[in-house]
mmCIF file as Biopython writes it, N, C-alpha, C and O atoms, coordinates in Angstrom:
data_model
#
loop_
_atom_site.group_PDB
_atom_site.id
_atom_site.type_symbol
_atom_site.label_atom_id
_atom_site.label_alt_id
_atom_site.label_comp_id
_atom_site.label_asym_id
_atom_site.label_entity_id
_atom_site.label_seq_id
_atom_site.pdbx_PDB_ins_code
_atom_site.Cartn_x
_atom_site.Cartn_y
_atom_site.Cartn_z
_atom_site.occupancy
_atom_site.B_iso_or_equiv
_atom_site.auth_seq_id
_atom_site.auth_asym_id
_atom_site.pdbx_PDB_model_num
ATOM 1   N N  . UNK A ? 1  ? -45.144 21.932 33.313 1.0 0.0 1  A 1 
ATOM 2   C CA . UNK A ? 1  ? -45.293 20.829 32.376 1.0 0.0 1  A 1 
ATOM 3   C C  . UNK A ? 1  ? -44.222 20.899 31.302 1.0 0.0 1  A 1 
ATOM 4   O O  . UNK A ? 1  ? -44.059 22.013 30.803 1.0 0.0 1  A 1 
ATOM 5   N N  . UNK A ? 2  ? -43.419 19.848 30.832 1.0 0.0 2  A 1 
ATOM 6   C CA . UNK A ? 2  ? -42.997 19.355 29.759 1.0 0.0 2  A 1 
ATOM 7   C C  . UNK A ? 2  ? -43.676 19.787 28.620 1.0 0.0 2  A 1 
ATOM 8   O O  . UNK A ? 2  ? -44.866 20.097 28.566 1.0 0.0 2  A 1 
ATOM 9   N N  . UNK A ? 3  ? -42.853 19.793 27.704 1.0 0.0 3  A 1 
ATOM 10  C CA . UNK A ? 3  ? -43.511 20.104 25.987 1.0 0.0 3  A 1 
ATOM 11  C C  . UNK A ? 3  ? -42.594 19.862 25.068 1.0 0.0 3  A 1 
ATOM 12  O O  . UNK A ? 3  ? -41.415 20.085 25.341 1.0 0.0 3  A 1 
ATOM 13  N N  . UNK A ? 4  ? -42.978 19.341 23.758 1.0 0.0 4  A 1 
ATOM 14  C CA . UNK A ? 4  ? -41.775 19.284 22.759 1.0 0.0 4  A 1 
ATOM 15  C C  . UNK A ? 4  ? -42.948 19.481 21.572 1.0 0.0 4  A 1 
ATOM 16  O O  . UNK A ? 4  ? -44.079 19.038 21.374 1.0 0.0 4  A 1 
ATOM 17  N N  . UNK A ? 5  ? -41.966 20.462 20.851 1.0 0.0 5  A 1 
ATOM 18  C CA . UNK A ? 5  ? -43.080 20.773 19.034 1.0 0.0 5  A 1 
ATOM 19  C C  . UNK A ? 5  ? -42.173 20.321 17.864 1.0 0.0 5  A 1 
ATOM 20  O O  . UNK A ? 5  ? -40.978 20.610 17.807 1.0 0.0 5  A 1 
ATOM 21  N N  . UNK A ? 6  ? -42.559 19.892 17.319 1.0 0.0 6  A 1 
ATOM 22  C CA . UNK A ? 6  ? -41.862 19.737 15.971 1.0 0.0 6  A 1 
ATOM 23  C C  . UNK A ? 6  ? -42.354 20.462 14.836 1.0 0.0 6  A 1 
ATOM 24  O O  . UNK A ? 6  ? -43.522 20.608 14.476 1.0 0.0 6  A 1 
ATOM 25  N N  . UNK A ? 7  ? -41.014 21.010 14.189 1.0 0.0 7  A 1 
ATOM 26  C CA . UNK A ? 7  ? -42.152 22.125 13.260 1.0 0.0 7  A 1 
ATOM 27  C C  . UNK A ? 7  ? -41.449 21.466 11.803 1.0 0.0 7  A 1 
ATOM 28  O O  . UNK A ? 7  ? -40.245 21.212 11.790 1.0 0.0 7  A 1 
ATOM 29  N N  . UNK A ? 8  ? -42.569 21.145 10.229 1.0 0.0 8  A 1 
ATOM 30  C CA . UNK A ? 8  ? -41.854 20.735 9.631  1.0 0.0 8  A 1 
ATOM 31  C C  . UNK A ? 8  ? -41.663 21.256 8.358  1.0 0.0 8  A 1 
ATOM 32  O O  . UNK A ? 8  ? -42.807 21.450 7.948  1.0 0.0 8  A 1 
ATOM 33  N N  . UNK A ? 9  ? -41.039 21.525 7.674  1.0 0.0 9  A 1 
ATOM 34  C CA . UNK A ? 9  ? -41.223 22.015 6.192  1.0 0.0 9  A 1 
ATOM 35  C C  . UNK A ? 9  ? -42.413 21.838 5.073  1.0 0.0 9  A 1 
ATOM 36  O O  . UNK A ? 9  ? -43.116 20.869 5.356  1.0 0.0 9  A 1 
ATOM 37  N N  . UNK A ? 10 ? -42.804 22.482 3.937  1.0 0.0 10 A 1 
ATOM 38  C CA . UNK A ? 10 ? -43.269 21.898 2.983  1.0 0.0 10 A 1 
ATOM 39  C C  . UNK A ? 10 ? -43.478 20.777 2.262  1.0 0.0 10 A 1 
ATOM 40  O O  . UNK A ? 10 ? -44.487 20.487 1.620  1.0 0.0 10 A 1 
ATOM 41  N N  . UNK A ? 11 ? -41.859 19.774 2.475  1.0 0.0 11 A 1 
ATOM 42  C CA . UNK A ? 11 ? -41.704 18.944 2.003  1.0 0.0 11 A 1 
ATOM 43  C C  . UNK A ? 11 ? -41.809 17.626 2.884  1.0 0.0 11 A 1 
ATOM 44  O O  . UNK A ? 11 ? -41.523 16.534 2.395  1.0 0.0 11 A 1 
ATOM 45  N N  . UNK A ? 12 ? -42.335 17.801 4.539  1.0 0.0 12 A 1 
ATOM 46  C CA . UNK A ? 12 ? -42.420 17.258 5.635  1.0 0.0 12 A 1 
ATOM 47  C C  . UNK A ? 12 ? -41.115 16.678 6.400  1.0 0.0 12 A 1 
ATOM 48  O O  . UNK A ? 12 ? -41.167 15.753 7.210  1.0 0.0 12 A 1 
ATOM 49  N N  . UNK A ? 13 ? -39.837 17.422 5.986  1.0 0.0 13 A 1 
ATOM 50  C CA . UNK A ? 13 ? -39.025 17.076 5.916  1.0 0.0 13 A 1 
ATOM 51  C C  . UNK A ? 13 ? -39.009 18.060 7.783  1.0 0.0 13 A 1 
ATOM 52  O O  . UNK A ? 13 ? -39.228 19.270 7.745  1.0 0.0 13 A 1 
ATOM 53  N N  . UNK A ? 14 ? -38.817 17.568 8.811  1.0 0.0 14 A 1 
ATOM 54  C CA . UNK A ? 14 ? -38.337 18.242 10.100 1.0 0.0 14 A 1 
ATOM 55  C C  . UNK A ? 14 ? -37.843 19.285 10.104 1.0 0.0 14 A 1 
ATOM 56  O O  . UNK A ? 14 ? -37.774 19.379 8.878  1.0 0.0 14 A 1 
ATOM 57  N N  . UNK A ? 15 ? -37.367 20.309 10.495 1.0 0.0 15 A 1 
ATOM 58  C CA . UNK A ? 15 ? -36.889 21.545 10.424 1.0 0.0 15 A 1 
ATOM 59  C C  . UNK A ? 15 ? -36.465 22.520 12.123 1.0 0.0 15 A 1 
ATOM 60  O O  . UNK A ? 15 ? -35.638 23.400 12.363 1.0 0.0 15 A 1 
ATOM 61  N N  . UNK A ? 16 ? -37.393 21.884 12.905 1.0 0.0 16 A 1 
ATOM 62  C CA . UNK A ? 16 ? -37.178 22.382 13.961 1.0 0.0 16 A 1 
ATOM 63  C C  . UNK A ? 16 ? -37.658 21.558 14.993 1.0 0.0 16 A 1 
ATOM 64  O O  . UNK A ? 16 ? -38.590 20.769 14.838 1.0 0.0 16 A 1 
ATOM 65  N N  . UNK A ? 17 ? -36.973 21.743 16.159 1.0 0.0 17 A 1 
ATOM 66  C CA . UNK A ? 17 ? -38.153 21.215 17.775 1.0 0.0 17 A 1 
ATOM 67  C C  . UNK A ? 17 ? -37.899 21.607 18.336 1.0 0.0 17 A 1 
ATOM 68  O O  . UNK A ? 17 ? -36.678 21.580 18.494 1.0 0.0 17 A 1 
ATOM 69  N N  . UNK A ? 18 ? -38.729 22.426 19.293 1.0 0.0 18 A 1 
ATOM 70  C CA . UNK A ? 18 ? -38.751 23.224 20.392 1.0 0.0 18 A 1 
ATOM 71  C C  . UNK A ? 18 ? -39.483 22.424 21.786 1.0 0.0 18 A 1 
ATOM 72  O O  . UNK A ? 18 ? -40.612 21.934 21.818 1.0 0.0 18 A 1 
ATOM 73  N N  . UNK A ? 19 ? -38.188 22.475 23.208 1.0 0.0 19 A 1 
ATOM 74  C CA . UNK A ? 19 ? -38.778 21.671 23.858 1.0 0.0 19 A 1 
ATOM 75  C C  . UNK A ? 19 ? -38.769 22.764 25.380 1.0 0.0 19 A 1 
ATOM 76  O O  . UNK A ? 19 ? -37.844 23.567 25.503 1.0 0.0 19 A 1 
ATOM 77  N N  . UNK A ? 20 ? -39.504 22.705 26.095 1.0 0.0 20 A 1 
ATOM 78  C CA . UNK A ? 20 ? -39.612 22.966 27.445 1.0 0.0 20 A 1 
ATOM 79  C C  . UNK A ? 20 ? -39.257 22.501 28.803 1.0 0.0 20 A 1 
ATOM 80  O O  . UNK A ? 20 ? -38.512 21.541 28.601 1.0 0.0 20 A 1 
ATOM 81  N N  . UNK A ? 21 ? -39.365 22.636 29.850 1.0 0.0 21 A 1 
ATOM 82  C CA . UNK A ? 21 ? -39.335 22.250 30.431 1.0 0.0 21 A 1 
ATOM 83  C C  . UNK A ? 21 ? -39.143 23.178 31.383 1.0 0.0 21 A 1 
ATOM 84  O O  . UNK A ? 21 ? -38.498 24.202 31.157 1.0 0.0 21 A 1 
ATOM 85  N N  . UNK A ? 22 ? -39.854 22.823 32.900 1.0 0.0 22 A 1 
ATOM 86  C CA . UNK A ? 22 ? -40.060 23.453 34.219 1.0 0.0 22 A 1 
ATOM 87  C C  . UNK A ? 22 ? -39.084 22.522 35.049 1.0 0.0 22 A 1 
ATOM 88  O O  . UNK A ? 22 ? -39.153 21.302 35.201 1.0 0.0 22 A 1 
ATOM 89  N N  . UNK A ? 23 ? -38.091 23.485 35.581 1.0 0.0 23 A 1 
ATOM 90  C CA . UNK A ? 23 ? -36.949 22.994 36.593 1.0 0.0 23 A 1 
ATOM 91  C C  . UNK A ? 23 ? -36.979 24.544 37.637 1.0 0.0 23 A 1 
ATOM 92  O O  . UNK A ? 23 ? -37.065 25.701 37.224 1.0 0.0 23 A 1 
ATOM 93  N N  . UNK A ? 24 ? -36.876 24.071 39.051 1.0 0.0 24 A 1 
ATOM 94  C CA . UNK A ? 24 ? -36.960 24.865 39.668 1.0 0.0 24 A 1 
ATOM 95  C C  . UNK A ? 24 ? -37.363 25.996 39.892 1.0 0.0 24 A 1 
ATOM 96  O O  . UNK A ? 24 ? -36.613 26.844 40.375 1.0 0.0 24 A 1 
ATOM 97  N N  . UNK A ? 25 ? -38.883 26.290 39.527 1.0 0.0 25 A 1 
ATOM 98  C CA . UNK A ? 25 ? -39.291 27.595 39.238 1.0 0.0 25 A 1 
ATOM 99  C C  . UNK A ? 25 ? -39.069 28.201 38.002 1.0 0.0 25 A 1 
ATOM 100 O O  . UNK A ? 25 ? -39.617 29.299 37.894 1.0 0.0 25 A 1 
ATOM 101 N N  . UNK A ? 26 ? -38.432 27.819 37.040 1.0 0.0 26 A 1 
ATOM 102 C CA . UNK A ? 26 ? -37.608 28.350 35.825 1.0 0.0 26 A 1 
ATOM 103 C C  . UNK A ? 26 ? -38.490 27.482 34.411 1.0 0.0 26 A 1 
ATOM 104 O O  . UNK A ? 26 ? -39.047 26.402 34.216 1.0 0.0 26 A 1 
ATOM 105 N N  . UNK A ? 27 ? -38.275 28.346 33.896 1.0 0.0 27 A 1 
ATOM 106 C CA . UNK A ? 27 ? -38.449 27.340 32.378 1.0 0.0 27 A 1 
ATOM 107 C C  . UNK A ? 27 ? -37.247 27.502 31.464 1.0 0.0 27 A 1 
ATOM 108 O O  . UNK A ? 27 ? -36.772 28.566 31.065 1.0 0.0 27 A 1 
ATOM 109 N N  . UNK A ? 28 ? -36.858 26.336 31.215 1.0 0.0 28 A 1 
ATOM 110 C CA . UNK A ? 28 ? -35.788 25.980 30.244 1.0 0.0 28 A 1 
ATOM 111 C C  . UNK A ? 28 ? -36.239 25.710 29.610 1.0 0.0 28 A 1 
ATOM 112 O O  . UNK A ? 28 ? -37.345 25.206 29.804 1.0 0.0 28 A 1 
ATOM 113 N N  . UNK A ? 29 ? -35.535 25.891 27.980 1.0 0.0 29 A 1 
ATOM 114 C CA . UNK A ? 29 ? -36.054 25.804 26.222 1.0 0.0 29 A 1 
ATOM 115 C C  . UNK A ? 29 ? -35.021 25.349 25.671 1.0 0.0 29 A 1 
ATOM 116 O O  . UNK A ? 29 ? -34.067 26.094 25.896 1.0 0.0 29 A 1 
ATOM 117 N N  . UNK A ? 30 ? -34.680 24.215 24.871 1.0 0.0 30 A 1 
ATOM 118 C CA . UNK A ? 30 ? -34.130 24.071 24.126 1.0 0.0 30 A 1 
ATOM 119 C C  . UNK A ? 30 ? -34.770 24.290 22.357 1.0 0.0 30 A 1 
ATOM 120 O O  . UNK A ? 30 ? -35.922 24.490 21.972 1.0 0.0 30 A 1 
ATOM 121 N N  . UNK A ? 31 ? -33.944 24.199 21.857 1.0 0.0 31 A 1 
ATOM 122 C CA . UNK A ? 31 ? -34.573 24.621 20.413 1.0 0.0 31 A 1 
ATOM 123 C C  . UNK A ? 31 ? -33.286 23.777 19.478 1.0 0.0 31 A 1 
ATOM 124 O O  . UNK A ? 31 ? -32.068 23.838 19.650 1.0 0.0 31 A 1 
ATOM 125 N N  . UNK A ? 32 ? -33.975 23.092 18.581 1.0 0.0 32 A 1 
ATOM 126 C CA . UNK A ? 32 ? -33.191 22.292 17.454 1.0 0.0 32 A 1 
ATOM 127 C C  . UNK A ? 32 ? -33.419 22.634 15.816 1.0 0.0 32 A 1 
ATOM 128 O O  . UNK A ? 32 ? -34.411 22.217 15.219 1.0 0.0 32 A 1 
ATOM 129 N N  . UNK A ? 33 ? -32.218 23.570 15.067 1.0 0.0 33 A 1 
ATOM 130 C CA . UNK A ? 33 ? -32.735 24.016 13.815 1.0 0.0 33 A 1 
ATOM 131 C C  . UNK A ? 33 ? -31.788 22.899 12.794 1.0 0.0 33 A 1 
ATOM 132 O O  . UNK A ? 33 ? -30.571 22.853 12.612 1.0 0.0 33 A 1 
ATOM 133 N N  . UNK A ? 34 ? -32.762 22.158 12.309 1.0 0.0 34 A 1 
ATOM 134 C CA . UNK A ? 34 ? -32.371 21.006 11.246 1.0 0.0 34 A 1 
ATOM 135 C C  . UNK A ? 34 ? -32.331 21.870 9.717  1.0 0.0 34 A 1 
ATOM 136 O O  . UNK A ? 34 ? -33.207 22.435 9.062  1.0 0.0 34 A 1 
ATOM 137 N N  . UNK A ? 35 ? -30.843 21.659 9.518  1.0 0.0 35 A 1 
ATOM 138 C CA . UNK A ? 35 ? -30.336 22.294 8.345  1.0 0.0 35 A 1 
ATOM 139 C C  . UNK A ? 35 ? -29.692 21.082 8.280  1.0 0.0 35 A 1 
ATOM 140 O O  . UNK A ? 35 ? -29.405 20.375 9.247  1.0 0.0 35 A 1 
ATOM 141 N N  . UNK A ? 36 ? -29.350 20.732 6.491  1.0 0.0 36 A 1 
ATOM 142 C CA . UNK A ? 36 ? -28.680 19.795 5.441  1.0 0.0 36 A 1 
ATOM 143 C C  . UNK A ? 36 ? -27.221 19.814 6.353  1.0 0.0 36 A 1 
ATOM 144 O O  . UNK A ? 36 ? -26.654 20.753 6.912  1.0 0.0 36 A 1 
ATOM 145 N N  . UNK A ? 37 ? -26.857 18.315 6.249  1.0 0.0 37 A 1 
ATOM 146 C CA . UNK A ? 37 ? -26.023 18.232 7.329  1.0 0.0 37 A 1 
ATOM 147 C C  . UNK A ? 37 ? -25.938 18.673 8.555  1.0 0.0 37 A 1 
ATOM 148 O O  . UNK A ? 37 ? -24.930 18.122 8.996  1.0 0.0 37 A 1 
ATOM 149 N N  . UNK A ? 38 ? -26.445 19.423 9.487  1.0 0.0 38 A 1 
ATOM 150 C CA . UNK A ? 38 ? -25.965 20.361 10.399 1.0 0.0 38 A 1 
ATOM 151 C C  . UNK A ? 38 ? -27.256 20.351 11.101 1.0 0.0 38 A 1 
ATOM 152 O O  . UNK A ? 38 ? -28.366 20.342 10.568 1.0 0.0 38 A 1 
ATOM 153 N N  . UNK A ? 39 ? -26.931 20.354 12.624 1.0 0.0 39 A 1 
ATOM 154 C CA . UNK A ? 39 ? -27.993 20.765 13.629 1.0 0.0 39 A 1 
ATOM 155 C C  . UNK A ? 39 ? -27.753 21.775 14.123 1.0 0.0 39 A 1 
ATOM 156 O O  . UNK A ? 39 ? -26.537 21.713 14.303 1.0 0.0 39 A 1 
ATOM 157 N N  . UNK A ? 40 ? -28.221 23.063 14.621 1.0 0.0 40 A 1 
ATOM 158 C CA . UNK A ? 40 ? -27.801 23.708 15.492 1.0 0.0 40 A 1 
ATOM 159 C C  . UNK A ? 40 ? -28.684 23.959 16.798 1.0 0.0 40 A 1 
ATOM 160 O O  . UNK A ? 40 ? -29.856 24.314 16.670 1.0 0.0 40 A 1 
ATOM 161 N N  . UNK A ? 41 ? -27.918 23.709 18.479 1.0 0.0 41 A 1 
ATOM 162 C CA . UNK A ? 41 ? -29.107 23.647 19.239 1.0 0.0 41 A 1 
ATOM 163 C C  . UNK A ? 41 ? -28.531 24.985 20.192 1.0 0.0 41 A 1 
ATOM 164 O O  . UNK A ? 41 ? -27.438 25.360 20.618 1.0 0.0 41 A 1 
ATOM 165 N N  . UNK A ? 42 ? -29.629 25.348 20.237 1.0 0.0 42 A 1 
ATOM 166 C CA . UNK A ? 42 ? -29.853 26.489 21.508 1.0 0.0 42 A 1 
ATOM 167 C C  . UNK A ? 42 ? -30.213 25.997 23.338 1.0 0.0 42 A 1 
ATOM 168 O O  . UNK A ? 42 ? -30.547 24.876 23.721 1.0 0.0 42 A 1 
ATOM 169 N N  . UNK A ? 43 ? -30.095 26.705 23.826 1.0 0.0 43 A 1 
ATOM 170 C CA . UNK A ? 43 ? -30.463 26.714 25.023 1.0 0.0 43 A 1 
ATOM 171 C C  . UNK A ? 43 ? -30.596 27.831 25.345 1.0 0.0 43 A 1 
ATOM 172 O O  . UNK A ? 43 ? -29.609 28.552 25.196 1.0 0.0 43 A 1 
ATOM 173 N N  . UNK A ? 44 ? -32.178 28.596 26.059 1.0 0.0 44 A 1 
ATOM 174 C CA . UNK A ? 44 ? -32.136 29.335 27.095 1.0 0.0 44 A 1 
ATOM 175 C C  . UNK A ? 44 ? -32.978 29.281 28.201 1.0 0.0 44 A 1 
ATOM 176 O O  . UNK A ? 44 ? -33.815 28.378 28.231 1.0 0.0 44 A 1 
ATOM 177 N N  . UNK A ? 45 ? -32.889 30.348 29.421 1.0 0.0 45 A 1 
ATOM 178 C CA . UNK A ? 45 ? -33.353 30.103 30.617 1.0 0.0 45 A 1 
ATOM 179 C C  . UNK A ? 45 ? -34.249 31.611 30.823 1.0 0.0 45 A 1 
ATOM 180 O O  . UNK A ? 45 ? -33.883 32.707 31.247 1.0 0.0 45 A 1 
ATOM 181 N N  . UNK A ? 46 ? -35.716 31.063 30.265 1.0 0.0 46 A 1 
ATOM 182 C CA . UNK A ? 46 ? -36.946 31.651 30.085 1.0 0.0 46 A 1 
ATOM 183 C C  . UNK A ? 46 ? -37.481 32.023 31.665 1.0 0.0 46 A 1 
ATOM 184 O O  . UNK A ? 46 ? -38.572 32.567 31.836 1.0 0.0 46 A 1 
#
């Protein structure tokens, strides 16, 4: 199964999302860290 979380600050301001996903036996994760100006995204193979 699919999944996506959003995680958000104090101020409800977004901060993160973490998403899943099942491809070929595998689970892939992406991950999104919301910083002032700047996204930074990950990928790994869980």
């Amino acid at each position: 199964n699919d999944d996506e979380r959003y995680v958000y600050d104090g101020q409800g301001q977004r901060c993160r999302l973490i998403s899943t996903a099942q491809a070929s036996g595998r689970t892939l994760i992406n991950e999104v860290r919301y910083l002032p100006g700047l996204e930074i995204r990950t990928t790994a193979d869980g």
